[in-house]
LOKE-304414 format. One line per 5 residues: their letters; for each residue x, y, z of C-alpha. Coordinates in Angstrom, 1 decimal. Last residue first. Layout:
# LOKE-304414
a> X,Y,Z  ...
This chain:
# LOKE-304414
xxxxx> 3.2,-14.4,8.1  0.6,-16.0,6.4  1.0,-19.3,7.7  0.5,-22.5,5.3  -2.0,-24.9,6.4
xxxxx> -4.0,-24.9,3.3  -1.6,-26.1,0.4  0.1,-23.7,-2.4  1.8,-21.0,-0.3  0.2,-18.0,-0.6
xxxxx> 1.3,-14.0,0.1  1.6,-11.9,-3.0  4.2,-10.7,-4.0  5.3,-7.4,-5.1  9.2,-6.8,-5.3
xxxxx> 8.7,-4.8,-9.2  8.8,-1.2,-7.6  11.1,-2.2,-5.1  13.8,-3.1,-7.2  16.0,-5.8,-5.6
xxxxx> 14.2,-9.0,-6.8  14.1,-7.5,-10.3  14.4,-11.5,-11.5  13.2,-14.1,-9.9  14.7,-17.4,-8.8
xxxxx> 13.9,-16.8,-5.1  17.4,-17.6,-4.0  18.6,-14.5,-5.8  17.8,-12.5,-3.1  19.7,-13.9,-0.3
xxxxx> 17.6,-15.8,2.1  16.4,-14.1,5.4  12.5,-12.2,3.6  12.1,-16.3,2.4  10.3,-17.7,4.3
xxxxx> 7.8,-14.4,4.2  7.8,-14.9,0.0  9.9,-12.6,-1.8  8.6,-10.5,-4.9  9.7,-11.2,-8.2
xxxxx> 6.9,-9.4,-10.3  6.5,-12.9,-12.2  7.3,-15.0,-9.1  5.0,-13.4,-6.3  2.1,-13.6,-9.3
xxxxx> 2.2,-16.9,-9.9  2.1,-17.8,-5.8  -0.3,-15.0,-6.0  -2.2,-17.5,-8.4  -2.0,-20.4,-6.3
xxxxx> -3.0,-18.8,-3.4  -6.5,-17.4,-4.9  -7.1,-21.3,-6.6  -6.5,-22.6,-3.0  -8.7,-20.4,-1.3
xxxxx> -11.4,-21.2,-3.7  -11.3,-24.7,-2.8  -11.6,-24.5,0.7  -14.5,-21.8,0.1  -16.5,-24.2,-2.3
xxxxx> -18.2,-26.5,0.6  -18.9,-23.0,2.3  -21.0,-22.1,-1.1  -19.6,-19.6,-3.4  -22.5,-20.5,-6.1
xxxxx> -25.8,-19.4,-3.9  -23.7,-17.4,-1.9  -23.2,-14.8,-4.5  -19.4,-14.0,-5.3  -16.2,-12.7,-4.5
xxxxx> -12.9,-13.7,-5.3  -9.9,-11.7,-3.4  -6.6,-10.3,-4.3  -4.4,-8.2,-1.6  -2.3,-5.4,-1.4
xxxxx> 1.2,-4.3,-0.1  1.2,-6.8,3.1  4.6,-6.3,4.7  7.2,-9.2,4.3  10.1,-7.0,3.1
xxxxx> 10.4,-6.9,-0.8  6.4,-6.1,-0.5  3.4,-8.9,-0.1  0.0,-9.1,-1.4  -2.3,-10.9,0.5
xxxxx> -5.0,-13.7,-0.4  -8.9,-13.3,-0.2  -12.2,-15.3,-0.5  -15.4,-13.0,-1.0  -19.6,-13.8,-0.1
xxxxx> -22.1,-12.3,-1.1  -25.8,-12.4,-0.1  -25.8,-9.6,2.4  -22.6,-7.5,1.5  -19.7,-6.4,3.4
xxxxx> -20.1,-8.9,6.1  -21.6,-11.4,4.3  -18.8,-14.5,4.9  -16.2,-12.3,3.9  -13.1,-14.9,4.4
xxxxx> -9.4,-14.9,4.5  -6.7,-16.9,3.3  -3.4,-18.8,4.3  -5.5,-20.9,6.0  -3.0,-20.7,9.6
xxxxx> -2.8,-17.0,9.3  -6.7,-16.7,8.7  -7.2,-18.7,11.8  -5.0,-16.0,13.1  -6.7,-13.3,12.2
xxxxx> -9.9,-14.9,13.3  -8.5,-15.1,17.0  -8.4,-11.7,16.8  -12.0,-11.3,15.9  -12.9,-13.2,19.1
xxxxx> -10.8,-11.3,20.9  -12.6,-7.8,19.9  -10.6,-5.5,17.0  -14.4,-3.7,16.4  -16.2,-3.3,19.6
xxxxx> -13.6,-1.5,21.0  -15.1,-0.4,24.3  -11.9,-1.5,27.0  -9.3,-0.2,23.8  -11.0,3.6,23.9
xxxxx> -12.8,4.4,20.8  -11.9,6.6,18.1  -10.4,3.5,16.1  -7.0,4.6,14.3  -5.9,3.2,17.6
xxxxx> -6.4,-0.3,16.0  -4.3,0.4,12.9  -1.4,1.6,14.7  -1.7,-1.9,17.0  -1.4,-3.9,13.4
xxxxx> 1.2,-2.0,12.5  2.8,-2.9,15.8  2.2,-6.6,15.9  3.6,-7.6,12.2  0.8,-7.2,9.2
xxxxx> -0.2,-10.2,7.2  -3.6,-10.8,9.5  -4.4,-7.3,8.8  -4.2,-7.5,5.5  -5.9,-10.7,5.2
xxxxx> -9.0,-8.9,7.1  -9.2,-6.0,4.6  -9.0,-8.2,1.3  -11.9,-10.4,3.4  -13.8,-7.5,4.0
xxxxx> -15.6,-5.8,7.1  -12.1,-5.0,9.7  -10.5,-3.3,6.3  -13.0,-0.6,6.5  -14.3,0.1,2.7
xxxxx> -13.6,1.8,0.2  -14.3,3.0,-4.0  -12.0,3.2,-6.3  -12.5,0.5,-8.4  -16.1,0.5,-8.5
xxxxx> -17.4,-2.8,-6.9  -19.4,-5.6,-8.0  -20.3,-9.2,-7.4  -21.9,-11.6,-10.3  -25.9,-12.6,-10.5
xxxxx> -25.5,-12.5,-14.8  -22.5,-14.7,-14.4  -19.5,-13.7,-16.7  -17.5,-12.7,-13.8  -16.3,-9.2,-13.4
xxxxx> -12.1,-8.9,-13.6  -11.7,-6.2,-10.8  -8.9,-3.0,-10.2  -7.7,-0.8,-7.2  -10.3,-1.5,-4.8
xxxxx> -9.4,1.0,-1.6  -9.4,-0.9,1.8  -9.7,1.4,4.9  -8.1,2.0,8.3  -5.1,3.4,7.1
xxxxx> -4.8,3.1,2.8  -5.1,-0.5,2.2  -5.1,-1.9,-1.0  -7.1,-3.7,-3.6  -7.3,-6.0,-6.5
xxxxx> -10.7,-8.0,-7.0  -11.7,-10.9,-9.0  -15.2,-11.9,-10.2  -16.3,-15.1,-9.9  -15.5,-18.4,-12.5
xxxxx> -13.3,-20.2,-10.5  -10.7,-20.8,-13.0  -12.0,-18.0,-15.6  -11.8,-15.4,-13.1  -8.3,-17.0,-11.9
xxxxx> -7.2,-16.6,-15.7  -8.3,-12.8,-15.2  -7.1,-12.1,-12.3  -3.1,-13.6,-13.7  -3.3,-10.9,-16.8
xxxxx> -5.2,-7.9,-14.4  -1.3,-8.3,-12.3  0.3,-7.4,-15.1  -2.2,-3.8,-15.3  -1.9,-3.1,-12.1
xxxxx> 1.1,-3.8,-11.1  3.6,-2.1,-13.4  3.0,1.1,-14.8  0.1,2.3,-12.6  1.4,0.4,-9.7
xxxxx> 4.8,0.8,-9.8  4.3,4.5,-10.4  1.8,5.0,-7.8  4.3,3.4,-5.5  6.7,6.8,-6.1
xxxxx> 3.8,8.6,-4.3  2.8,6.4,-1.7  6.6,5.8,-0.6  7.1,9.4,-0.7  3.9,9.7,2.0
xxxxx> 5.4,7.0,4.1  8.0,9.6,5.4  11.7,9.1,4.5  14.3,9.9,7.0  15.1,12.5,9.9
xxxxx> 17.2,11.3,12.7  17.2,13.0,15.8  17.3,9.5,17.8  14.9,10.1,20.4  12.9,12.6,18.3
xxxxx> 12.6,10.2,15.4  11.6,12.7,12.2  9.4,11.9,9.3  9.8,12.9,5.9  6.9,13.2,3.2
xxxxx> 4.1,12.7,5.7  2.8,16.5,5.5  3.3,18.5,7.7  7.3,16.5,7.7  7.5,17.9,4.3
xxxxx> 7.3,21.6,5.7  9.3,21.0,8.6  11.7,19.7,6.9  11.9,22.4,4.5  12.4,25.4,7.7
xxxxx> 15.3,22.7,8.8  16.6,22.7,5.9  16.9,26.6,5.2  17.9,26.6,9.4  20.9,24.4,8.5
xxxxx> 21.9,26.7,5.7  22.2,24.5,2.2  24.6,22.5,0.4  22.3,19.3,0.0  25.0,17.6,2.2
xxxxx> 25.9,19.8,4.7  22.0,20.6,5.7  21.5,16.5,5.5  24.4,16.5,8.2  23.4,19.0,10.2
xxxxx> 19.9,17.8,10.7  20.6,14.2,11.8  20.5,12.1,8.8  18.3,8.7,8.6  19.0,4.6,8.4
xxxxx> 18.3,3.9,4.5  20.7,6.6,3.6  20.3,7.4,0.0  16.3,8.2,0.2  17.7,11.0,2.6
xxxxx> 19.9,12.8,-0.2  16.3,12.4,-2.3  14.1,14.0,0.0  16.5,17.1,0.6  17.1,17.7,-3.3
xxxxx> 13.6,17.9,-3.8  13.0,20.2,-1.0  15.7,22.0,-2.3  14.3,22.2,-6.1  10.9,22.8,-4.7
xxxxx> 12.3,26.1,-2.8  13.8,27.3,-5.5  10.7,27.0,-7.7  8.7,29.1,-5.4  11.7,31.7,-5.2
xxxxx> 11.4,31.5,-9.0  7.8,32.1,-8.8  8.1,35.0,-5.9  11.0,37.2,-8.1  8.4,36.5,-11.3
xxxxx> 5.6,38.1,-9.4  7.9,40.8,-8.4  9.0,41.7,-11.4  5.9,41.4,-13.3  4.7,44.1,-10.8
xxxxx> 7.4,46.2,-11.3  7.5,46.1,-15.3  3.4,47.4,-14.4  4.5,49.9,-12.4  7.0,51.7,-14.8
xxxxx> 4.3,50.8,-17.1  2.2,53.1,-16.2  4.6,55.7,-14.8  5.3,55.8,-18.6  2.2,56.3,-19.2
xx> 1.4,59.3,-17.2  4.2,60.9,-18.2
C-alpha cells in the first residue's frame, strides 16, 4: 500500500511538471505567433486586432505584450495604441545577418584595405551609448593597434563611435545624449565644440580618433549604413601615430570610403542619395532583404556628406 501511494504521488508530480512545461511551451508559441503577425504590418496593431488575428483572448495578448514589451521585443505608442516591433527583435534576427552574412564577407573587403594602407582594420557597432568591435584584420607591423572583438567603448572617444553619431538623424542622436546621467547645462561630453565635429565629420565623409581612445594611436573611420539611411556599423583603420601621421589621415579616409563604397554594393545596401530612388536603381542585388541591405556610408571624394 505503501508503494502504491508511492507512486500514486510520484505519476502526480510528473503530471504536474509536464502540465507547467507544456503551458511554458504554450505560451512561447503565442508569443511567437504575436511577434510575427506584427512583423506583417510595418505601421502597428491596436490590441484588438492583433488578439483577432493570432486567435487569442484579448487579455491573453495583452498579458504577452506586456511580457515582450519588459523586455524591448514590442513596443507600444500610447498616443496612437499601436503595438509594433521592439528594437530588441531587430537585434536578435540581426545577429543572423551578421553571423552568416556580414561579418565574415565583410573580413574579405578589411582585409584588402589592411593590405592598402597597411593598419589594422576594425568592424564595430553601436549598442546605446557604447561601440562593441565586432571583428579586426591586425596589420603586419610589429607596433600595430589592438582590440578584442568584443570588447567596448563609449562612442563619444572613438572614431567608429563619432561617425556613428554623425550618421544618425536629430532624434537618435538626442536619445543617445540623455543616455548621459548628467543634466544638458553640465554635459561635458555632447559640448558645441564637439558638435561642430560631427558635422565636420559629415562634410569628410570620415571621422577621426586623434588619441582619444588611446595615447599614441590614432583611427580613421567610415559608417555603415541599413536599407534606410541609419548607421548599422562602421569600419575604421587604426594605427600608431608614428606611421598614421595627420599628412596620411586625408589619404586614409579615402581608402576607408572607397572600400564601404565596395562593400555598400556587394551586400546591396542603399547609399543616403539614394534611400528616395527605387531599389533597383542601385544596381544591386538583395536590395529588399534587410539582412543583406548593409552599406556602408562613403562616397569616393572628400567633401561628400555623411548623411
Amino acid at each position: 500500500m505503501k508503494s502504491d501511494a508511492t507512486s500514486k504521488k510520484n505519476l502526480d508530480q510528473l503530471t504536474n511538471e509536464s502540465a507547467g512545461r507544456s503551458s511554458q511551451v504554450q505560451s512561447l508559441t503565442r508569443a511567437l505567433t504575436i511577434l510575427t503577425k506584427l512583423s506583417e504590418h510595418d505601421g502597428g496593431l491596436i490590441l484588438t486586432v492583433l488578439a483577432n488575428l493570432c486567435a487569442l483572448p484579448t487579455s491573453t495578448t495583452h498579458r504577452l505584450l506586456t511580457t515582450l514589451e519588459n523586455n524591448r521585443f514590442v513596443r507600444f505608442d500610447r498616443t496612437s495604441n499601436l503595438w509594433s516591433v521592439g528594437v530588441q527583435s531587430f537585434v536578435v534576427g540581426n545577429a543572423f545577418a551578421r553571423s552568416r552574412n556580414f561579418i565574415p564577407l565583410a573580413k574579405t573587403f578589411m582585409r584588402h584595405l589592411m593590405e592598402e594602407a597597411g593598419e589594422t582594420v576594425n568592424l564595430a557597432a553601436q549598442d546605446q551609448d557604447e561601440i562593441v568591435y565586432l571583428a579586426q584584420v591586425e596589420s603586419r607591423e610589429i607596433m600595430r593597434a589592438s582590440v578584442r572583438p568584443g570588447s567596448r567603448v563609449p562612442l563619444h572617444c572613438s572614431a567608429v563611435g563619432k561617425a556613428i553619431l554623425a550618421g544618425m538623424d536629430d532624434i537618435d542622436r538626442n536619445l543617445i545624449i540623455q543616455l548621459q546621467q548628467v543634466t544638458p547645462d553640465k554635459n561635458h561630453i555632447f559640448t558645441p565644440e564637439f558638435m561642430k565635429s560631427l558635422k565636420d565629420t559629415q562634410l569628410l565623409g570620415y571621422a577621426l580618433d586623434d588619441e582619444e581612445q588611446s595615447i599614441g594611436m590614432r583611427c580613421v573611420a567610415s559608417i555603415v549604413y541599413d536599407e534606410n539611411s541609419g548607421p548599422l556599423a562602421a569600419i575604421s583603420i587604426s594605427g600608431p601615430t608614428a606611421r598614421i601621421t595627420k599628412a596620411r589621415i586625408p589619404n586614409l579616409g579615402r581608402l576607408v570610403q572607397k572600400t564601404c563604397k565596395d562593400i555598400t554594393a556587394e551586400f546591396g545596401g542603399r547609399f543616403p542619395l539614394d534611400i528616395n530612388r527605387p531599389l533597383h536603381a542601385t544596381g544591386t542585388k538583395n536590395a529588399s532583404s534587410l539582412n543583406n541591405a548593409l552599406q556602408l556610408i562613403a562616397g569616393s571624394t572628400k567633401g561628400k556628406p555623411l548623411n
